[in-house]
C-alpha positions as a Python dict, from the first residue, in 0.01 Angstrom:
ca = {
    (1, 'X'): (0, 0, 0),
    (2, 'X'): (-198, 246, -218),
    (3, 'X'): (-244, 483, 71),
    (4, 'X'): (-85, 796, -108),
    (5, 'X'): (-312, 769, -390),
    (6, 'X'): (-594, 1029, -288),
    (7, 'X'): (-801, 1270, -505),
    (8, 'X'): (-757, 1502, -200),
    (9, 'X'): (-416, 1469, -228),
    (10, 'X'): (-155, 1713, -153),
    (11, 'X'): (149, 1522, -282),
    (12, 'X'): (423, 1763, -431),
    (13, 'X'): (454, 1685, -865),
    (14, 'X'): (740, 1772, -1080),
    (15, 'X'): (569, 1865, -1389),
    (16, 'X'): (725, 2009, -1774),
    (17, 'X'): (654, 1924, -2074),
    (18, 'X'): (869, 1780, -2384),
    (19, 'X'): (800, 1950, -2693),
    (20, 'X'): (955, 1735, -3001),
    (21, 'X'): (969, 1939, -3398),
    (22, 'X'): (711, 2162, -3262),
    (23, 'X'): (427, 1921, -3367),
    (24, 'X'): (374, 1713, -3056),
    (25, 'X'): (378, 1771, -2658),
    (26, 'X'): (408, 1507, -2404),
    (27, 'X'): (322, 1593, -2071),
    (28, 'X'): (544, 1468, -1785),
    (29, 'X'): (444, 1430, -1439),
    (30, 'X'): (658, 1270, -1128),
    (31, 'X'): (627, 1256, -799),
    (32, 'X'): (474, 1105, -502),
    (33, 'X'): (71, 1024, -545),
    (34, 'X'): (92, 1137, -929),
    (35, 'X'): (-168, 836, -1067),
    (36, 'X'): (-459, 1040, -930),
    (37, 'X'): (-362, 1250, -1249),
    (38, 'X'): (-429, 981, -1462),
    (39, 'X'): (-842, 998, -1522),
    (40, 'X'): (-814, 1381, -1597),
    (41, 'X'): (-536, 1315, -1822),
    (42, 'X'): (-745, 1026, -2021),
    (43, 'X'): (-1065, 1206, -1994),
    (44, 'X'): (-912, 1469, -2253),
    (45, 'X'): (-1005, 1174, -2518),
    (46, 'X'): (-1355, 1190, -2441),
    (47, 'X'): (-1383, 822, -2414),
    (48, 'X'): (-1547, 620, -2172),
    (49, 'X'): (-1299, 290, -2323),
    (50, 'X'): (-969, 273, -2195),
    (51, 'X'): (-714, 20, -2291),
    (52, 'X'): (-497, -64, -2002),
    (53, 'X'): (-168, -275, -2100),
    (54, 'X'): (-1, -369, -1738),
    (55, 'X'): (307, -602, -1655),
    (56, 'X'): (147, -923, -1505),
    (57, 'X'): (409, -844, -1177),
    (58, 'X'): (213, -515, -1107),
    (59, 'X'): (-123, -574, -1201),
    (60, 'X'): (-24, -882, -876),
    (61, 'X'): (28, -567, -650),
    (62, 'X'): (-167, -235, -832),
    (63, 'X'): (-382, -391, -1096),
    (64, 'X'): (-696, -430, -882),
    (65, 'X'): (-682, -35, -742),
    (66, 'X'): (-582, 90, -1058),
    (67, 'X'): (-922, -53, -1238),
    (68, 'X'): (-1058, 57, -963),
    (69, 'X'): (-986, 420, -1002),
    (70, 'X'): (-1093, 404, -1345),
    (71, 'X'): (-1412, 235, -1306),
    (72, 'X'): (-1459, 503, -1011),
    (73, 'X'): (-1395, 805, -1211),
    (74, 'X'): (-1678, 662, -1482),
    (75, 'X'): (-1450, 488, -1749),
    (76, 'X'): (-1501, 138, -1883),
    (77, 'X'): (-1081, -72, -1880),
    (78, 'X'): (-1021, -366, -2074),
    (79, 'X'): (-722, -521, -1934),
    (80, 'X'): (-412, -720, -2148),
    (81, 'X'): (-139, -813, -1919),
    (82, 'X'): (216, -800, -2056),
    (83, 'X'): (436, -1107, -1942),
    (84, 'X'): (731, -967, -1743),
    (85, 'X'): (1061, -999, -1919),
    (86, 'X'): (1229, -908, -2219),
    (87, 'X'): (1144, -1206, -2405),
    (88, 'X'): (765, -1056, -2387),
    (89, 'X'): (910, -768, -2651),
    (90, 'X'): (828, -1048, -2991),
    (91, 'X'): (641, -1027, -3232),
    (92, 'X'): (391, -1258, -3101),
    (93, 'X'): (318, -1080, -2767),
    (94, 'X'): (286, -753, -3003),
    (95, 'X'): (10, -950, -3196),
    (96, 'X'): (-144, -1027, -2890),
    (97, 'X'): (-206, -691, -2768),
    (98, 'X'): (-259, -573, -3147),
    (99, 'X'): (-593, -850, -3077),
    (100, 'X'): (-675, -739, -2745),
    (101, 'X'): (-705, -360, -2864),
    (102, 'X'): (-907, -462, -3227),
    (103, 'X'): (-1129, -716, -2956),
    (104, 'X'): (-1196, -416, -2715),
    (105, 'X'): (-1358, -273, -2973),
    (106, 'X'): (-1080, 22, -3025),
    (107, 'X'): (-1142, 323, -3214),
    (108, 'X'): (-894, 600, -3334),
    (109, 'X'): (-940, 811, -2995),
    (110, 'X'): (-898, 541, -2770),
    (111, 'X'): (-647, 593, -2518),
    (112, 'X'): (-383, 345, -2443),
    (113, 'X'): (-223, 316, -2081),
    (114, 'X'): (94, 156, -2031),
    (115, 'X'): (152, 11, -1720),
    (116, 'X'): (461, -167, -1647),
    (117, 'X'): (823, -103, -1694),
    (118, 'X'): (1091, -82, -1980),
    (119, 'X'): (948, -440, -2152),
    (120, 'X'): (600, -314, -2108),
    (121, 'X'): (637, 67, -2258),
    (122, 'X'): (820, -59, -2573),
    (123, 'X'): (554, -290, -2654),
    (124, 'X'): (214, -80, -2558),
    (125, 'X'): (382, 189, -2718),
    (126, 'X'): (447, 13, -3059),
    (127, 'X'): (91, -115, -3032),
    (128, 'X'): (-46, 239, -2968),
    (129, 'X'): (191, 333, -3291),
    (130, 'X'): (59, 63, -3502),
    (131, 'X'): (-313, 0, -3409),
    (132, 'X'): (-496, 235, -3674),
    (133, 'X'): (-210, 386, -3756),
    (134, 'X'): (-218, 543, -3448),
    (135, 'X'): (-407, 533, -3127),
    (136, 'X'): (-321, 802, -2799),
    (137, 'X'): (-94, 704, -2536),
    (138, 'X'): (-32, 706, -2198),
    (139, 'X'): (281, 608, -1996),
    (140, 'X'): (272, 518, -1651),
    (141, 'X'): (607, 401, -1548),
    (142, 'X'): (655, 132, -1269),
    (143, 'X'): (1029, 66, -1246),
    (144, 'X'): (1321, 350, -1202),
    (145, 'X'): (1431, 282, -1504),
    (146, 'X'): (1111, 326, -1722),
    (147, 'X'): (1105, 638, -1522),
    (148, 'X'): (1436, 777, -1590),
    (149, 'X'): (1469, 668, -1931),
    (150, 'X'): (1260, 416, -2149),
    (151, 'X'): (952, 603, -2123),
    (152, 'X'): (1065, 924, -2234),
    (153, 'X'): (1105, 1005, -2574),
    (154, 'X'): (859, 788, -2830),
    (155, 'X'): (1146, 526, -2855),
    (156, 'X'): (875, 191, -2918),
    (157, 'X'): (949, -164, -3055),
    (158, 'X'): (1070, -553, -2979),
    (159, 'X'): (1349, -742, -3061),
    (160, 'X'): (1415, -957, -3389),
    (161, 'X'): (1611, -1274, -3301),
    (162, 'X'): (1925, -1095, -3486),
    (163, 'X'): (1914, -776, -3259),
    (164, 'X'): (1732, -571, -3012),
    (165, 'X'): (1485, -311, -3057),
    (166, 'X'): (1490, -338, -3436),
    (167, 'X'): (1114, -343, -3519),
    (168, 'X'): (955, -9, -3389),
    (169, 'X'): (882, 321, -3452),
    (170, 'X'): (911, 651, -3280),
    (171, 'X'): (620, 755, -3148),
    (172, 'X'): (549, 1017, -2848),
    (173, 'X'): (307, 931, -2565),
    (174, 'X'): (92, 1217, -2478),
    (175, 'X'): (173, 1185, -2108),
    (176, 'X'): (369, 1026, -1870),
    (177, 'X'): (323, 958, -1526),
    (178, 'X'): (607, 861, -1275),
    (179, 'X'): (455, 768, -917),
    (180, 'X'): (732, 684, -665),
    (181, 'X'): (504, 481, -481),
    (182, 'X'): (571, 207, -728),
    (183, 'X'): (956, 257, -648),
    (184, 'X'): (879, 85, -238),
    (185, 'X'): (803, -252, -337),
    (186, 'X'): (1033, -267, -624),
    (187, 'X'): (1278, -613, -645),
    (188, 'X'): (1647, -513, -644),
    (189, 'X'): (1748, -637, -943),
    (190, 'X'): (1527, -375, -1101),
    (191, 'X'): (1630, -136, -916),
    (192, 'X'): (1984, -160, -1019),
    (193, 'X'): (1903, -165, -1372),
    (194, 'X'): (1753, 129, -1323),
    (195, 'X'): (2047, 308, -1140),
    (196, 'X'): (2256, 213, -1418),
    (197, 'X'): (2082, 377, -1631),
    (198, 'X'): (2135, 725, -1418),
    (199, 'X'): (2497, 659, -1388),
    (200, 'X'): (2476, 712, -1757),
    (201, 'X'): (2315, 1008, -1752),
    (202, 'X'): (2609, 1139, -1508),
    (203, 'X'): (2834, 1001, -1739),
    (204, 'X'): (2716, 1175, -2066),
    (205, 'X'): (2576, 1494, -1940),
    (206, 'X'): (2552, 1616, -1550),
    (207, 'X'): (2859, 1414, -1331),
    (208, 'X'): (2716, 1574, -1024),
    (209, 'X'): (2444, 1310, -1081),
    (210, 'X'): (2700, 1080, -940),
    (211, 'X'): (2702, 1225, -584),
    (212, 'X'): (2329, 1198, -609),
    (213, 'X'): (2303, 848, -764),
    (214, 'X'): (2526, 689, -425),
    (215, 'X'): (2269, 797, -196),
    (216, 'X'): (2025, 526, -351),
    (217, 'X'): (2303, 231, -425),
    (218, 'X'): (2077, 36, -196),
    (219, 'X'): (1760, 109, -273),
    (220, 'X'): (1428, 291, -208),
    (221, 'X'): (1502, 599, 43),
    (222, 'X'): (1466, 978, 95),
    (223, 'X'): (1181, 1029, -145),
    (224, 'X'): (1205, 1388, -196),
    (225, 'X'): (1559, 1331, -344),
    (226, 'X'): (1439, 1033, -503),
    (227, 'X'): (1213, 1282, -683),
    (228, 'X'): (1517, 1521, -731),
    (229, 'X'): (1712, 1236, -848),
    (230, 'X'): (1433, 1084, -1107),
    (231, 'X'): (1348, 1465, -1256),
    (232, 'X'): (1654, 1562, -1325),
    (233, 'X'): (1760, 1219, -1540),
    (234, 'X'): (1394, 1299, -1681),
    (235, 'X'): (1475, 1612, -1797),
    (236, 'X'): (1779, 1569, -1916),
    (237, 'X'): (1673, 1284, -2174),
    (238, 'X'): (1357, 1522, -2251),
    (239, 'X'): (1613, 1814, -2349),
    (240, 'X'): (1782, 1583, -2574),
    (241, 'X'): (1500, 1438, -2744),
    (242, 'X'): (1326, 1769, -2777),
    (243, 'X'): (1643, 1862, -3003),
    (244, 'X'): (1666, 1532, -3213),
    (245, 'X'): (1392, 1353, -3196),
    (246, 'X'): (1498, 1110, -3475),
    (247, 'X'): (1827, 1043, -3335),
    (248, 'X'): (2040, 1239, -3564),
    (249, 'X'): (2273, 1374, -3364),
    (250, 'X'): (2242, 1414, -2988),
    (251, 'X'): (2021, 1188, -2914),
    (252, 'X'): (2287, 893, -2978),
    (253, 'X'): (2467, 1002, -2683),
    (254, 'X'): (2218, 827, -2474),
    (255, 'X'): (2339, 498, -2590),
    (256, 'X'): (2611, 563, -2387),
    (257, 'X'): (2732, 215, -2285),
    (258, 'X'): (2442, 42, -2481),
    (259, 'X'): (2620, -103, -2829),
    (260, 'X'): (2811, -331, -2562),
    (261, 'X'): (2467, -371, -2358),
    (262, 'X'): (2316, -488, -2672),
    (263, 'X'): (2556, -719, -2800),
    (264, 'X'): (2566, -902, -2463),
    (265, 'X'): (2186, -951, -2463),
    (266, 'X'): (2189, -1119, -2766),
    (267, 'X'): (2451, -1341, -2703),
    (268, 'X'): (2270, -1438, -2447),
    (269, 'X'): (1912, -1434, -2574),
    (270, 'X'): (1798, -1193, -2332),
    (271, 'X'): (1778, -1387, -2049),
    (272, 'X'): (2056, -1403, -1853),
    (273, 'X'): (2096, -1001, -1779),
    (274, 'X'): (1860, -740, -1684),
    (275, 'X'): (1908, -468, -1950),
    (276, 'X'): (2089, -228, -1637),
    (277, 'X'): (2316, -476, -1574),
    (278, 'X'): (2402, -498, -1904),
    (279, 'X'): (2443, -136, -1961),
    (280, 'X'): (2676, -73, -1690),
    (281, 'X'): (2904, -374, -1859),
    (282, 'X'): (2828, -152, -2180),
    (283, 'X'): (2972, 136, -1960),
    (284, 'X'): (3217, -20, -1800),
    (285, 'X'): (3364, -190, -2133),
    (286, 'X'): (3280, 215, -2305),
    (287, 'X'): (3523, 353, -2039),
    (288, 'X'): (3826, 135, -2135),
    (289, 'X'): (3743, 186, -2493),
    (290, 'X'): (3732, 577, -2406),
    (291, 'X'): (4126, 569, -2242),
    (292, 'X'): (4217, 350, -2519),
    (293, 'X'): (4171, 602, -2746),
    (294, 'X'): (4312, 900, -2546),
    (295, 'X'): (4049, 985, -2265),
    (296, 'X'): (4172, 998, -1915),
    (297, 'X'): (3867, 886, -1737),
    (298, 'X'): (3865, 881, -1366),
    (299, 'X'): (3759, 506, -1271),
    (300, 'X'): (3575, 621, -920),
    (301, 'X'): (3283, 737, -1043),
    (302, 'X'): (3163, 502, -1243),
    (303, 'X'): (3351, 231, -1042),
    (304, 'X'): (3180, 339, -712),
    (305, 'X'): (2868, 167, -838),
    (306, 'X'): (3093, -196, -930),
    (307, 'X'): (2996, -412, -625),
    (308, 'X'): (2623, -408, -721),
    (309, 'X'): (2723, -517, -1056),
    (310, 'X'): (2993, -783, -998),
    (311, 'X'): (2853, -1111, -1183),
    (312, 'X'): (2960, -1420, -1322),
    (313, 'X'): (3067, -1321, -1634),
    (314, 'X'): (3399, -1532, -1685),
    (315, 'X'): (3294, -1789, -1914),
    (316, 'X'): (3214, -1529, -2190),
    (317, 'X'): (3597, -1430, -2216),
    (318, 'X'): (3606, -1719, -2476),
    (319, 'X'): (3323, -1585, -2681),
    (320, 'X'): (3442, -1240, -2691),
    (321, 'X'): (3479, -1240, -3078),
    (322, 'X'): (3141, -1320, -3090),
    (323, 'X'): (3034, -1021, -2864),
    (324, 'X'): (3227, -779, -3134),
    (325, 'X'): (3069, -971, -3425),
    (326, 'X'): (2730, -900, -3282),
    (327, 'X'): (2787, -549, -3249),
    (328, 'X'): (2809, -515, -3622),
    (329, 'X'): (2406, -621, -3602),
    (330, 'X'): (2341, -293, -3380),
    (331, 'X'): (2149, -75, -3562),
    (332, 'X'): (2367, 245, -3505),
    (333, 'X'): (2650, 37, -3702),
    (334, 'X'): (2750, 122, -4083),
    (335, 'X'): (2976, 33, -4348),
    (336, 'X'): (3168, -276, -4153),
    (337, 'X'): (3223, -24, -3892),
    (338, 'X'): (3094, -66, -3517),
    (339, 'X'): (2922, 319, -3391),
    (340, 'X'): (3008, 357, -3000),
    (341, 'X'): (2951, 630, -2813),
    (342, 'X'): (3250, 712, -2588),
    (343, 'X'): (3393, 1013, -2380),
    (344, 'X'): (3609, 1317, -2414),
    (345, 'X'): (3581, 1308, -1972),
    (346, 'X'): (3284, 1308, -1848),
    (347, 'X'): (2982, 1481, -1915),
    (348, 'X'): (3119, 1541, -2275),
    (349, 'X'): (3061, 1219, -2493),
    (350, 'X'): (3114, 1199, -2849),
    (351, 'X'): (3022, 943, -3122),
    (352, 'X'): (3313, 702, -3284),
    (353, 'X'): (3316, 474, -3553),
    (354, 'X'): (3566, 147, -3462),
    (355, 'X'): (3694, -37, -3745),
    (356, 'X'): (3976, -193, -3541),
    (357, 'X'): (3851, -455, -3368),
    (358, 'X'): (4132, -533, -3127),
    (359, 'X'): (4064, -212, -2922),
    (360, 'X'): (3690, -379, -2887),
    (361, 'X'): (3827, -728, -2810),
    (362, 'X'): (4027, -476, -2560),
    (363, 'X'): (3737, -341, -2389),
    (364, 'X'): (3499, -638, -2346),
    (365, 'X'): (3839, -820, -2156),
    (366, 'X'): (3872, -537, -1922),
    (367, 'X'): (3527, -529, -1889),
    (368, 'X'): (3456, -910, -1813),
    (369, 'X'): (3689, -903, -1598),
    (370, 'X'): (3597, -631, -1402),
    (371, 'X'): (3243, -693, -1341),
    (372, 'X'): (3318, -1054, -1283),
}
């Protein structure tokens, strides 16, 4: 399964780096066979302790050789696993790692790893953030979309029972490693929230992504334009955060879709949708909302993507006031208005604030109904 992963290795790697305020540089690596960079990239720290936070689902299928590299290259891993799922992203599964690192005997140089997805980067990374104020970290991304998306950009946190992603901080990994070989035995359903997550990216800033993007509708396939495919999302997000790191301007655009996605995981206490499939709801619902107010979107490319999102979403038409209500909790939302990012067409988005709410009611119909 692990075959790829040689020292001796002659694997091709996408490599840049993302330089945020001038202050901080994350190293980004993707590419097929990229984890044997991971022991040169800790052994900058000079520590023989490594804290390794990994998704219980992969440390199953790459836990075992992943020690094993470590122990092999002369480091010493304590190992937490993360629960899989978004209910994992609490405050008590952040105490639990906070315990795990003070237990493994953590100092201010010791570097945490991250393996896992979306769920699993958020909460190592607001661990490495809060642990002594501050402890190095690494990101090794298992899932398309940590790849594409969560891991990239110091974003960190868990969820408060009124809202996702409102604890946190930002705080920017020192390096981030995207292996494909974790992509082959990936389940579906993660592999469409990670796809939906690129159709943003084609919707907000490169719509030739969308050509790309329906090569891989159905999965793992053609991995040097998987690696095409997964660098250029990358660096897209990295350009964006390397301009506003803070999200004070451009770096909203990426929630593209995601002030719907939001409000539907709450309402259903993050259980009943993958956060993809949510977002493309978010996108699908952000496209009405866009024609509503004078866009004249295309529906094809965004639409091409509908059958592997079509769900059983009926029985929420009745509780669609209570979707808009619970987009007033988003954290992008001010003064009794609702923040949205919608577009001009695409690959030109632009941020709106909605104070009437029958244009929302508007967009979460269509939407329902379309991905139902």
């Amino acid at each position: 399964m692990l075959k790829n992963w040689s020292r001796k290795s002659n694997n091709l790697v996408h490599h840049f780096n993302i330089d945020t305020a001038g202050t901080h540089t994350c190293q980004v690596y993707s590419g097929n066979g990229t984890l044997e960079i991971l022991a040169d990239r800790i052994r900058i720290y000079n520590q023989k302790k490594v804290l390794l936070l990994i998704d219980e689902n992969v440390d199953k299928l790459y836990g075992r050789k992943i020690t094993e590299i470590l122990l092999s290259e002369g480091f010493d891993p304590a190992v937490h696993k993360i629960p899989s799922g978004e209910t994992s992203k609490s405050a008590g599964k952040w105490l639990e790692a906070v315990d795990f690192c003070f237990e493994s005997g953590v100092n201010r140089k010791t570097p945490l790893v991250a393996v896992g997805g979306g769920v699993t980067g958020d909460l190592a990374g607001y661990v490495a953030a809060s642990v002594m104020r501050g402890i190095p970290l690494v990101q090794v991304p298992t899932t398309l979309l940590a790849m594409v998306d969560s891991s990239l950009g110091g974003k960190t946190g868990i969820n408060h029972h009124t809202g996702k992603n409102l604890i946190g901080a930002f705080y920017q990994p020192d390096t981030i490693i995207s292996d494909i070989i974790f992509l082959e035995t990936l389940p579906a359903r993660e592999w469409r929230c990670g796809m939906a997550e690129i159709i943003k990216y084609g919707a907000i800033a490169d719509p030739d992504l969308f050509t790309l993007a329906a090569r891989f509708k159905l999965g793992f396939s053609d991995p040097a334009k998987l690696m095409e495919l997964i660098t250029r999302c990358a660096r897209i997000k990295a350009a964006i955060v390397a301009e506003d790191e803070l999200e004070a301007g451009r770096r909203a655009w990426l929630n593209y879709g995601h002030t719907f996605a939001h409000a539907l995981e709450a309402l259903t206490g993050y259980r009943r949708f993958s956060h993809g499939e949510a977002v493309y709801i978010g996108m699908v619902a952000a496209h009405k909302l866009s024609n509503l107010l004078g866009a004249k979107l295309d529906e094809f490319p965004l639409f091409q993507f509908l059958d592997s999102y079509r769900l059983s979403v009926a029985d929420l038409k009745p509780r669609i006031h209570e979707l808009v209500a619970k987009m007033f909790l988003d954290k992008k939302s001010l003064n009794n208005t609702v923040r949205v990012v919608l577009l001009h067409r695409y690959g030109h988005p632009r941020i709106v604030d909605i104070t009437d709410l029958s244009l929302l009611e508007k967009a979460w119909d269509f939407a329902l109904d379309t991905c139902n």
